[in-house]
C-alpha positions in Angstrom: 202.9 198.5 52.8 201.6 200.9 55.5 198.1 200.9 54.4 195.9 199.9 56.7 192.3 200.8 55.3 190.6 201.5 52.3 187.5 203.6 51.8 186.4 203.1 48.1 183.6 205.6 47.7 180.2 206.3 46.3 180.9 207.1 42.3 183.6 204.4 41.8 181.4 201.4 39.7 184.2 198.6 40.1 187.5 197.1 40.6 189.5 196.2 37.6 190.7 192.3 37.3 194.5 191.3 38.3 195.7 190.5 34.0 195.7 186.7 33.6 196.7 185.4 37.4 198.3 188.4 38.1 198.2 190.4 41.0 194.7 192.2 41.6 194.9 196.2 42.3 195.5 196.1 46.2 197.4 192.7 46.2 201.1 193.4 47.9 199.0 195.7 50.6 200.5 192.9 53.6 199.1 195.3 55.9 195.7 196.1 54.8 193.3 195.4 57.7 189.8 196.7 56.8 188.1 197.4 53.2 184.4 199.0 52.6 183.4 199.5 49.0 180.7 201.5 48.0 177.3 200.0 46.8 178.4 202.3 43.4 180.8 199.4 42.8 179.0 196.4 40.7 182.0 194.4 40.0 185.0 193.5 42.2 187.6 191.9 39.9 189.9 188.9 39.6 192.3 188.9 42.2 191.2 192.3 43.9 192.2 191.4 47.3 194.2 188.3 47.2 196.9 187.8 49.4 195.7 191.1 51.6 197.0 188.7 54.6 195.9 190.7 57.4 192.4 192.2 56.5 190.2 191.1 58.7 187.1 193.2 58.1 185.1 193.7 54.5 182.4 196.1 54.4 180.3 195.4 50.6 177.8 198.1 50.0 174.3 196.8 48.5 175.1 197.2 44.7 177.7 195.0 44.8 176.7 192.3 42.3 180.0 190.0 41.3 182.5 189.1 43.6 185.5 188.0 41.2 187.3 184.8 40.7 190.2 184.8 43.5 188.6 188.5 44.7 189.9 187.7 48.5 192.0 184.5 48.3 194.8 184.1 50.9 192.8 186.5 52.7 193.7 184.8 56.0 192.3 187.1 59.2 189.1 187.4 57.6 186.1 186.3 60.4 183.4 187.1 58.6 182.0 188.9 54.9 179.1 190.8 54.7 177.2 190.1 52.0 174.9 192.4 51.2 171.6 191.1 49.3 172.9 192.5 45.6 175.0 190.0 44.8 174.6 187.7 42.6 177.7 185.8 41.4 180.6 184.8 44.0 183.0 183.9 41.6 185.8 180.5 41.4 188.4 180.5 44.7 186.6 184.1 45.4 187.5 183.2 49.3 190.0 180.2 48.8 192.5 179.7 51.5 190.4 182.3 54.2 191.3 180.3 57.1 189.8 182.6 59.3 186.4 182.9 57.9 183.9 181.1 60.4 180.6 181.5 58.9 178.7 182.9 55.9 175.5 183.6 54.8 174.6 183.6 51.2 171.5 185.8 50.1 168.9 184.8 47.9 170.2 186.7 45.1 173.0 184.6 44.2 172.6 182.8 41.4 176.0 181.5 40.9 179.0 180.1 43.0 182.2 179.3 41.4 184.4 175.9 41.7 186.5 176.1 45.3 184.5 179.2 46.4 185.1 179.1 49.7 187.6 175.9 49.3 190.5 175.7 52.1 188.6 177.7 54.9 189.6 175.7 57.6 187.4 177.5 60.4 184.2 177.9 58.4 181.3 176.2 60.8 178.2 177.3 59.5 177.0 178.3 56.0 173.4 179.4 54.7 171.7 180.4 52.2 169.2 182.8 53.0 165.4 182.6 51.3 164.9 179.8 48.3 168.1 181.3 46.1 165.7 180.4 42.9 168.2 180.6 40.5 171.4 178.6 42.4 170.9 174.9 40.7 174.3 173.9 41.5 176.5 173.3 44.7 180.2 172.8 41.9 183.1 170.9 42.5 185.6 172.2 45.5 183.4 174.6 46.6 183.7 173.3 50.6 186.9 171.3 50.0 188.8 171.3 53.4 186.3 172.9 55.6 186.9 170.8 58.3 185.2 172.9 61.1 181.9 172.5 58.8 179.2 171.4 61.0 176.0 173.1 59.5 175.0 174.4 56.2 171.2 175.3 55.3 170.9 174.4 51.4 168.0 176.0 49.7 165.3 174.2 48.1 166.4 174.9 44.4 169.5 173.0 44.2 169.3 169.8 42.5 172.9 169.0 41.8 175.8 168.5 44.5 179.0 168.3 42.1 181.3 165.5 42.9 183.8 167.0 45.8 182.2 169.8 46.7 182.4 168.6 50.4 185.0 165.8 50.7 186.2 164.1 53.7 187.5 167.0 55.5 183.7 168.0 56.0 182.3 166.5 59.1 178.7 168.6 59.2 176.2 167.4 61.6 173.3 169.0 59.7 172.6 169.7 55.7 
């Protein structure tokens, strides 16, 4: 519980999945403040970071490909996420319940956002995805539920479907 930051280095190619909604490999650390993975790492699993209540700084290294269902849920301090112009998949709830998260920006290599992504961020303003994101069709269900400071998002050209809910009332943005 005295953790404050973890270094995971160069060599290390992921971070193994919390087992069926259980707790991911650093959840319990109450007061982790700061993370910076390695670009080694490919995959950050289910659950990773969840509930890490006090980390307020994520450093991704370019590599980084998946971030996991849940990955930094409950993660309530965090401002802002890096992420770095490898990934490709931000996986269901992966930043659910981030109420400190104010903006993101999504690069154009992600081809796939999970249901409630960045659902319950209460002080996300702006979101965008950087260059045409070719291969991201979908905005799903939930994925901005209860974002009310939402006042700008930048979609890219290549989505064709908003999912029912994937803003709902709580999302008063002033330019899509």
């Amino acid at each position: 519980d005295k953790v404050k930051k973890i270094i995971i280095q160069e060599g290390i190619t992921g971070i193994i999945d919390g087992n069926d909604g259980a707790a991911g490999l650093f959840y319990g650390l109450y007061k982790l403040e700061e993370a910076e993975i390695a670009g080694s790492v490919k995959n950050i699993g289910i659950s990773a970071f969840a509930g890490c209540n006090e980390l307020k700084t994520v450093k991704l290294g370019n590599g980084v490909t998946k971030i996991g269902n849940h990955t930094f849920a409950d993660c309530y301090n965090i401002k802002s996420i890096n992420l770095p112009p490898s990934v490709e998949e931000i996986g269901a709830t992966a930043f659910f319940c981030c109420f400190g998260l104010e903006s993101v920006e999504i690069p154009s290599s992600v081809n796939t956002i999970g249901k409630g992504a960045f659902n319950r961020c209460s002080s996300l303003s702006y979101v965008k995805f950087s260059g045409n994101n070719p291969q991201l069709k979908t905005i799903p269900e939930k994925t901005f539920r209860e974002c009310s400071a939402l006042s700008a998002i930048v979609l890219p050209p290549s989505v064709k479907n908003i999912e029912e809910g994937a803003f709902d009332k709580e999302c008063y943005y002033k330019s899509v």
